[in-house]
C-alpha positions as CSV (number, residue, x, y, z in Angstrom):
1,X,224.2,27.9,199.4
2,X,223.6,31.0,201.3
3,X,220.2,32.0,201.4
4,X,219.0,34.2,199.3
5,X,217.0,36.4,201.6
6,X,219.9,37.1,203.5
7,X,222.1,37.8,200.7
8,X,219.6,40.8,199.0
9,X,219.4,38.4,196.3
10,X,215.8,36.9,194.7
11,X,215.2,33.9,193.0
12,X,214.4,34.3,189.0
13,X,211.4,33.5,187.8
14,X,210.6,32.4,183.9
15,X,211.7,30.0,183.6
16,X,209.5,27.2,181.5
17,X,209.9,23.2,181.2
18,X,210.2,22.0,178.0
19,X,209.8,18.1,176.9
20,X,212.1,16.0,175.8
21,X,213.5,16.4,172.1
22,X,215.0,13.9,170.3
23,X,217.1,16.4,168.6
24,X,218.3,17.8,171.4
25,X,220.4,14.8,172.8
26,X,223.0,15.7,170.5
27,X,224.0,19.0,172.4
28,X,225.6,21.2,170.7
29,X,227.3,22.0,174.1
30,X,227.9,18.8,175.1
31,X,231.3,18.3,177.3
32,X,232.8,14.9,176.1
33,X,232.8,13.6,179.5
34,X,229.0,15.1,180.2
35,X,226.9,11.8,179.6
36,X,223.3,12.9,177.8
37,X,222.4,9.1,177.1
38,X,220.3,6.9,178.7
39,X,218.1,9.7,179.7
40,X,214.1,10.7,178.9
41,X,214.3,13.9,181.0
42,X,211.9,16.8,181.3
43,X,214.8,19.5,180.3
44,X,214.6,23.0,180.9
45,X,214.4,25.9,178.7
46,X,215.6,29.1,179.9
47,X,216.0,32.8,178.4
48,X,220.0,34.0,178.3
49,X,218.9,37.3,180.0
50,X,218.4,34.9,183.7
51,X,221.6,32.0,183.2
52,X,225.2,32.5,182.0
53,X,226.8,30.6,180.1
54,X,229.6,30.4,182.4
55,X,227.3,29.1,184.9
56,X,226.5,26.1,182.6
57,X,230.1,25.5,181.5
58,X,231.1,26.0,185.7
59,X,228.3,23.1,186.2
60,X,229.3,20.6,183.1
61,X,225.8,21.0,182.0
62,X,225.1,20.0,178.1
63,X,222.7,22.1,176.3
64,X,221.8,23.9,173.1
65,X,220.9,27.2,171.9
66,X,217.0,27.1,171.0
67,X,216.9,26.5,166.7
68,X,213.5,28.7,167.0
69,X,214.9,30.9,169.3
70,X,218.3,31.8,169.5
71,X,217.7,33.9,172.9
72,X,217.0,30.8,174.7
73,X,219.0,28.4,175.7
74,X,217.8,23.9,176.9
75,X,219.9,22.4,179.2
76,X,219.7,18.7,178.2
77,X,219.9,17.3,181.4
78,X,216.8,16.2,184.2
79,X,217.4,18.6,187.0
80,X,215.5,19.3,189.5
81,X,213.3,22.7,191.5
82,X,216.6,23.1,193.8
83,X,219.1,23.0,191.7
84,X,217.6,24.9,188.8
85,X,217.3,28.1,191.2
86,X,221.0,27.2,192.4
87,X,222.0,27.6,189.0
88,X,219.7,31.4,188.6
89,X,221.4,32.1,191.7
90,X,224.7,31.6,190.0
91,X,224.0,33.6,187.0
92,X,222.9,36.5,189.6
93,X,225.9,36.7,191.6
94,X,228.6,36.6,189.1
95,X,226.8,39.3,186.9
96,X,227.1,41.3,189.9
97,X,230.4,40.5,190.3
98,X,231.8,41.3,186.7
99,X,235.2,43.1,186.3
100,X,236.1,45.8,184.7
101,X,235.7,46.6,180.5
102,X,238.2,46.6,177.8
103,X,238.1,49.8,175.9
104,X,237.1,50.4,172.5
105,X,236.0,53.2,170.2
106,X,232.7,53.0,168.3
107,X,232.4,54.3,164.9
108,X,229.5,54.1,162.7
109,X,229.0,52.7,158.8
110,X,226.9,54.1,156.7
111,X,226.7,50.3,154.8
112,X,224.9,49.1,158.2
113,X,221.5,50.2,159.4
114,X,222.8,48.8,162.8
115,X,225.7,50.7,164.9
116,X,229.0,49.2,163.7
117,X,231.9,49.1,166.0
118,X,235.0,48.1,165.0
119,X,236.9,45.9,168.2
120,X,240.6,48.1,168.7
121,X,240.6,50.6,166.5
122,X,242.2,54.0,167.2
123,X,239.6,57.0,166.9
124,X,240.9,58.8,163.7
125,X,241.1,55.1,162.3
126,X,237.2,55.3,161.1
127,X,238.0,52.0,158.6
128,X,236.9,48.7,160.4
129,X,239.2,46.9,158.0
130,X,242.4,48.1,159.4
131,X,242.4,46.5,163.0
132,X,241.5,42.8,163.5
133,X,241.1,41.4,166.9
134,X,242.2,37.1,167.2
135,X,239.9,34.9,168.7
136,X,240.6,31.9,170.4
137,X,240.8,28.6,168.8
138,X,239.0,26.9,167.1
139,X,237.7,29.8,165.3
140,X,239.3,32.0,162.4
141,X,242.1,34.0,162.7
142,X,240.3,37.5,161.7
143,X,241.2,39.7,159.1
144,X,238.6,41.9,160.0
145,X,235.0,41.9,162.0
146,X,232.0,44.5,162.5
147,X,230.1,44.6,165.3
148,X,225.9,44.8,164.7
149,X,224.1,46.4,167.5
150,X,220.7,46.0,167.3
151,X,219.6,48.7,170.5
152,X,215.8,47.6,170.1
153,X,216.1,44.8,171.5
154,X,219.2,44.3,173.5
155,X,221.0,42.4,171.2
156,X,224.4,42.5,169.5
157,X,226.6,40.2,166.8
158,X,230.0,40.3,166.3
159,X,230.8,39.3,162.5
160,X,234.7,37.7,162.0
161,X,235.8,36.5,158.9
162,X,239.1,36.2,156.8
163,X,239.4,35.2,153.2
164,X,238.2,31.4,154.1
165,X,235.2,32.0,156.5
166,X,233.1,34.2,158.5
167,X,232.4,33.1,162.2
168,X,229.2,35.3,163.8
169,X,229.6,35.5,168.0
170,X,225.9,36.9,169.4
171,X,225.5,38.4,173.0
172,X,223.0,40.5,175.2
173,X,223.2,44.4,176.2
174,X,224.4,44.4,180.1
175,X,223.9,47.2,182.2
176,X,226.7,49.3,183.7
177,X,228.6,47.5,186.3
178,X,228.2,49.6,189.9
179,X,231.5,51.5,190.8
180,X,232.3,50.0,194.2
181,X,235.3,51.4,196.5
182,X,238.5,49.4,197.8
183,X,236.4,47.4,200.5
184,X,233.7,46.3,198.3
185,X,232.9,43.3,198.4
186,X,231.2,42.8,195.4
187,X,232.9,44.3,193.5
188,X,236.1,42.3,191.8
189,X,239.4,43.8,190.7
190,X,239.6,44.6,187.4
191,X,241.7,41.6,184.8
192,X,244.9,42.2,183.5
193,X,244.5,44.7,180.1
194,X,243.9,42.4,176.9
195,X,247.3,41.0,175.7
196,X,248.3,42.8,172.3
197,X,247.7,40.9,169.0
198,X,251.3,42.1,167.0
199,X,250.7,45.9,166.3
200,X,247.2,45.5,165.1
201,X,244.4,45.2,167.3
202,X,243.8,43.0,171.1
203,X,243.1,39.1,171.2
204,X,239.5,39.1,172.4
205,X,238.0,36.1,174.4
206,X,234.5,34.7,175.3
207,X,233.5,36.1,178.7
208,X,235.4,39.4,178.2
209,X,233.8,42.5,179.1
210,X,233.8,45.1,175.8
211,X,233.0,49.0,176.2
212,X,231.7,51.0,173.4
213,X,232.5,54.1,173.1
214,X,233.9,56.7,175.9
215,X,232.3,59.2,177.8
216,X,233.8,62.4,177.1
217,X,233.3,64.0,180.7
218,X,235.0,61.0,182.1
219,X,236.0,58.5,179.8
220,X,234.2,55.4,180.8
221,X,232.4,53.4,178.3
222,X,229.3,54.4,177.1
223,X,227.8,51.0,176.7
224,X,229.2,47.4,178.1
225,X,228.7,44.1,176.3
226,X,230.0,40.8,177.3
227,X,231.6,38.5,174.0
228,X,229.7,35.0,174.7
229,X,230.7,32.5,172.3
230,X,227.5,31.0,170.5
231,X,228.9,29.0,167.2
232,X,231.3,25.9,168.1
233,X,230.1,24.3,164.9
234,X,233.6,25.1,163.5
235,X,235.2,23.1,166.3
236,X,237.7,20.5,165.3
237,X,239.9,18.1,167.6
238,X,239.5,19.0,171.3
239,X,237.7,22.8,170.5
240,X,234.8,22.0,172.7
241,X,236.8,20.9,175.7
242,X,239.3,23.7,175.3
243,X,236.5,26.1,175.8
244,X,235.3,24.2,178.7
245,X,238.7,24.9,180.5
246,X,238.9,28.5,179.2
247,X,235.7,28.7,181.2
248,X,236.7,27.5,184.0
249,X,240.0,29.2,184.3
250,X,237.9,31.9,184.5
251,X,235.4,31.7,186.7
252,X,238.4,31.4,189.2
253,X,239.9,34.4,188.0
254,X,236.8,36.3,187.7
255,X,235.6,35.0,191.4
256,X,233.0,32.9,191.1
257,X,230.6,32.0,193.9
258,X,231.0,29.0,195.5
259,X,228.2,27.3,195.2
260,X,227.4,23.6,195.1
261,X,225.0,21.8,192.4
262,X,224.2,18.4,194.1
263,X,224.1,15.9,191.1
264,X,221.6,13.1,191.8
265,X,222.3,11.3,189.5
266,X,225.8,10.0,191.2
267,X,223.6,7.9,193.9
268,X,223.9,5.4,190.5
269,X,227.4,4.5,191.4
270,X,226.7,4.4,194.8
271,X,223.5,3.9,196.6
272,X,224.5,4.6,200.0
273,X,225.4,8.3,199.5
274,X,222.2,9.3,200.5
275,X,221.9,7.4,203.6
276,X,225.5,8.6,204.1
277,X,224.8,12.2,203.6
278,X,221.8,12.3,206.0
279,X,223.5,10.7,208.3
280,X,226.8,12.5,208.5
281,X,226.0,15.7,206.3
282,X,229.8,17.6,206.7
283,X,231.3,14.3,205.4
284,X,229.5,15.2,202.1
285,X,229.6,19.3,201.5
286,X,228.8,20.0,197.8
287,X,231.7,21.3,196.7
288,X,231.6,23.8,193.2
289,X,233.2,22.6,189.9
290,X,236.5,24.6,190.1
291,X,239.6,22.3,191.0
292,X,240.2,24.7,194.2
293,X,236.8,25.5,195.3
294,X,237.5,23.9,198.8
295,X,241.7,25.6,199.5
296,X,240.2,26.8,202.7
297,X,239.5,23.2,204.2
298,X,242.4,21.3,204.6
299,X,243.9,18.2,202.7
300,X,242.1,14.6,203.8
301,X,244.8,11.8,204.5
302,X,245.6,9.6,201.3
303,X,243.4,6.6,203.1
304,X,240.5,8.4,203.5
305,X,240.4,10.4,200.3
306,X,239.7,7.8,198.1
307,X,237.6,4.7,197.9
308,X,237.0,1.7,195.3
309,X,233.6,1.0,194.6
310,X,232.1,-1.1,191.9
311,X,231.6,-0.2,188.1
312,X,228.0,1.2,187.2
313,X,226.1,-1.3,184.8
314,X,225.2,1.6,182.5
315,X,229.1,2.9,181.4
316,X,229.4,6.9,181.0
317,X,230.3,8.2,177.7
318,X,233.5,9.2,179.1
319,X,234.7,5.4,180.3
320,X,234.2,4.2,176.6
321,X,237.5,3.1,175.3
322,X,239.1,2.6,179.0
323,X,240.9,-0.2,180.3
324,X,237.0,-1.6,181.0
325,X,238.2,-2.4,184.7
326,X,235.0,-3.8,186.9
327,X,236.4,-1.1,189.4
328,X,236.9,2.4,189.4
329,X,238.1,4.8,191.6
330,X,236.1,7.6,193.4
331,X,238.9,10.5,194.9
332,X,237.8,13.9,197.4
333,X,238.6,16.6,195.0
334,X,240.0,17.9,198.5
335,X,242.9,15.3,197.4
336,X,243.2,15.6,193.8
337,X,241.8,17.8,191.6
338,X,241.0,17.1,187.4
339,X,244.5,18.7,186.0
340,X,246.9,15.8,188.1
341,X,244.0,13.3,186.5
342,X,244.7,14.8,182.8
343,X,248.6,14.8,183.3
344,X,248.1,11.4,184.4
345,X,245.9,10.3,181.0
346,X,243.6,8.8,183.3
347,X,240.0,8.5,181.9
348,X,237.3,10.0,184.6
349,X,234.3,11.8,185.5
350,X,234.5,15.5,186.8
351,X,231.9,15.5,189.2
352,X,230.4,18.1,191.5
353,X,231.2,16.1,194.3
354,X,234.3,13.9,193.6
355,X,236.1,12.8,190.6
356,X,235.3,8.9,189.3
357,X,238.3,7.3,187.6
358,X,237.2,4.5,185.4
359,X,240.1,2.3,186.7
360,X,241.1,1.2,190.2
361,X,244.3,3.1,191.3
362,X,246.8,1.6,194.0
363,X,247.2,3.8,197.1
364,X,250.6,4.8,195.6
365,X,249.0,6.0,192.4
366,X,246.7,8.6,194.8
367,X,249.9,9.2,196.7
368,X,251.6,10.4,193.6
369,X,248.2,11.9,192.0
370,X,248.1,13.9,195.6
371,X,251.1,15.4,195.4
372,X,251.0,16.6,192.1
373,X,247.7,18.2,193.4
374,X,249.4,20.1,196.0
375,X,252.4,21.5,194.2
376,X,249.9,23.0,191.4
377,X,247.9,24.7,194.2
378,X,251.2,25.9,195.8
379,X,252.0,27.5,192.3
380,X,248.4,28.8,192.0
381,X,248.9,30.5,195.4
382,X,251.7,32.1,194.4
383,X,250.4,33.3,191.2
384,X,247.4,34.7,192.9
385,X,249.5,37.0,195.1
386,X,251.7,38.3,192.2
387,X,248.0,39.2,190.7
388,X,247.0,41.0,193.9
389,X,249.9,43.1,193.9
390,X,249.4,43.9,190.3
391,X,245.6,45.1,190.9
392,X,246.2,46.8,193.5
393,X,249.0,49.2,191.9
394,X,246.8,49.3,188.7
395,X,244.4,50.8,191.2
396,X,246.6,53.1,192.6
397,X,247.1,54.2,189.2
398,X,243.9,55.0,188.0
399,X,243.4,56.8,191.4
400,X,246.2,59.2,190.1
401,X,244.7,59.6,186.8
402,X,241.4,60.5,188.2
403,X,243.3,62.9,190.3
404,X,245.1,64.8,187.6
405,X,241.8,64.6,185.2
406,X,239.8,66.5,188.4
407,X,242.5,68.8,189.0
408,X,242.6,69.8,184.8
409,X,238.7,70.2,184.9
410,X,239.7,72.7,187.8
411,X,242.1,74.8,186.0
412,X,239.6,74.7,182.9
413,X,236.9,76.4,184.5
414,X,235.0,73.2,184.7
415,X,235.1,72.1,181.3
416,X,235.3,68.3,179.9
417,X,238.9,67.1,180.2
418,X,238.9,64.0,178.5
């Protein structure tokens, strides 16, 4: 990681240690193949305002929203000084590097005390009945949804429901996101609009960027919030492992830092790594979560890309109901990264560092697992270039909107022209 003096960015403080609950070993954030047991950690509580949620879904960290509190959130895992500020760090950056918002109108209810907004509507609409937005399984298909915002304190809830159930999504007031030119750095390209849902509203995901209201002078939004997804209590089958991936997806598309958490607690499947890392410290970067993190550096050779090392006494969640081999398999993620591993149906452990296979693969299996590795990135590639184009005609675009709104303010003597 970059230092953060040199990159203008501080460390966040309040941050408070919190001991160990027993309640809160069953995460309600726990990824399936996040092992929480045979831990008595110190965890941490932390207030949403400082970490992202996408940082803890990037890191496979388990936690849980606070019961008392619901602005806090414990990550039920031991970690320590280091890698907590990596993790503030995170959060930092990729705030900073938000995209741009999908547009809505706001409109108010007099049934509310709080500022309702209803998600899609058109602005003679004024009935938040009449255009529902679709989240993304597992929750309800909406008929309809309000939006609370409480301004005091920096709060806002999203209220879905159909004939069957209501499904509440809470999130935190952001501020604007700096307007940065074509060479800015920190500043990413905006997504792709929000796919239409039929002819009656926009399919609206966790992590998208909502604007409420317009500004007349120039029609941006008058206040941004970000849809965080808090309630995965209705989750059925593989709901909590499809939002995993959803996040992931996008912290690639979104440009995440790249910045390594080093996991201590692999050295229990192999107690040489630390002598190893000392000794030869390039040999073991940390590499980030995302499959792709390290595209730059360039493929290992099949041989030294993997190697078999002995199953841990204490067996991971994620190994339960494997083939109970006494080896397993630890692969570069450089070689093979967690989507040939699924396609596969091999059982493993997505690690910061490496990926553990709970099974001991031949050197044709990596072969074959490492060249299904490299025609997905090829594709990837690809993909991202068609997206590149795309943003940079959608700028072009909005460059000639601007334009033509400037030049209609000039003819109007100056008056508002949107």
């Amino acid at each position: 990681m970059e230092d953060s003096q040199s990159s203008g960015l501080s460390l966040l403080d309040q941050r408070d240690l919190i001991d160990s609950e027993s309640h809160a070993r069953g995460s309600i954030k726990s990824r399936p193949n996040s092992p929480t047991q045979n831990y008595s950690p110190t965890y941490i509580k932390a207030h949403r305002k400082h970490l992202s949620l996408d940082t803890l879904f990037y890191y496979d960290l388990p936690f849980q929203f606070d019961s008392n509190d619901q602005d806090h959130i414990i990550i039920t895992r031991e970690l320590n000084a280091e890698q907590t500020d990596i993790l503030f760090e995170h959060s930092r950056r990729h705030r900073r590097n938000l995209p741009s918002l999908i547009r809505t109108r706001q409109h108010p209810n007099s049934e509310w005390p709080e500022s309702t907004i209803s998600i899609g509507s058109q602005p003679q609409d004024g009935n938040s009945f009449i255009h529902p937005i679709s989240l993304p399984g597992p929750f309800v298909t909406a008929d309809h949804c309000h939006f609370y915002a409480d301004i005091s304190h920096q709060r806002w809830m999203l209220r879905v429901s159909n004939h069957e159930s209501v499904t509440f999504l809470n999130g935190r007031r952001l501020p604007s996101t700096p307007d940065g030119g074509e060479d800015d750095a920190n500043v990413q390209p905006p997504p792709p609009p929000p796919r239409a849902h039929g002819a009656s509203g926009y399919a609206v995901e966790s992590g998208d960027i909502l604007g409420l209201g317009e500004n007349e002078a120039d029609g941006k939004p008058v206040h941004l919030f970000r849809i965080e997804v808090d309630n995965i209590a209705a989750a059925v089958g593989d709901g909590e492992e499809a939002l995993w991936h959803e996040a992931e997806a996008r912290a690639s598309r979104y440009g995440f830092p790249t910045i390594g958490l080093d996991e201590d607690d692999g050295d229990e499947y192999d107690d040489n790594d630390k002598d190893n890392r000392a000794s030869d410290p390039d040999n073991f970067s940390i590499l980030g979560g995302d499959d792709d993190d390290d595209g730059d550096a360039l493929d290992p050779d099949v041989s030294a890309g993997y190697r078999i090392i002995d199953a841990a006494a204490q067996v991971p969640e994620a190994a339960r109901g494997s083939t109970g081999s006494t080896r397993w398999t630890r692969l570069d993620r450089r070689l093979v990264n967690p989507d040939a591993l699924r396609e596969a149906g091999l059982p493993f452990e997505n690690r910061v560092r490496y990926l553990l296979v709970f099974s001991e693969l031949a050197p044709a299996e990596v072969q074959r697992l490492a060249a299904r590795t490299r025609a997905s990135r090829e594709v990837k590639a690809a993909t991202e270039f068609t997206r590149k184009e795309r943003r940079r005609k959608e700028r072009k675009i909005r460059d000639q909107k601007k334009a033509a709104r400037e030049r209609k303010k000039k003819e109007t003597g100056g008056g508002a022209g949107f």
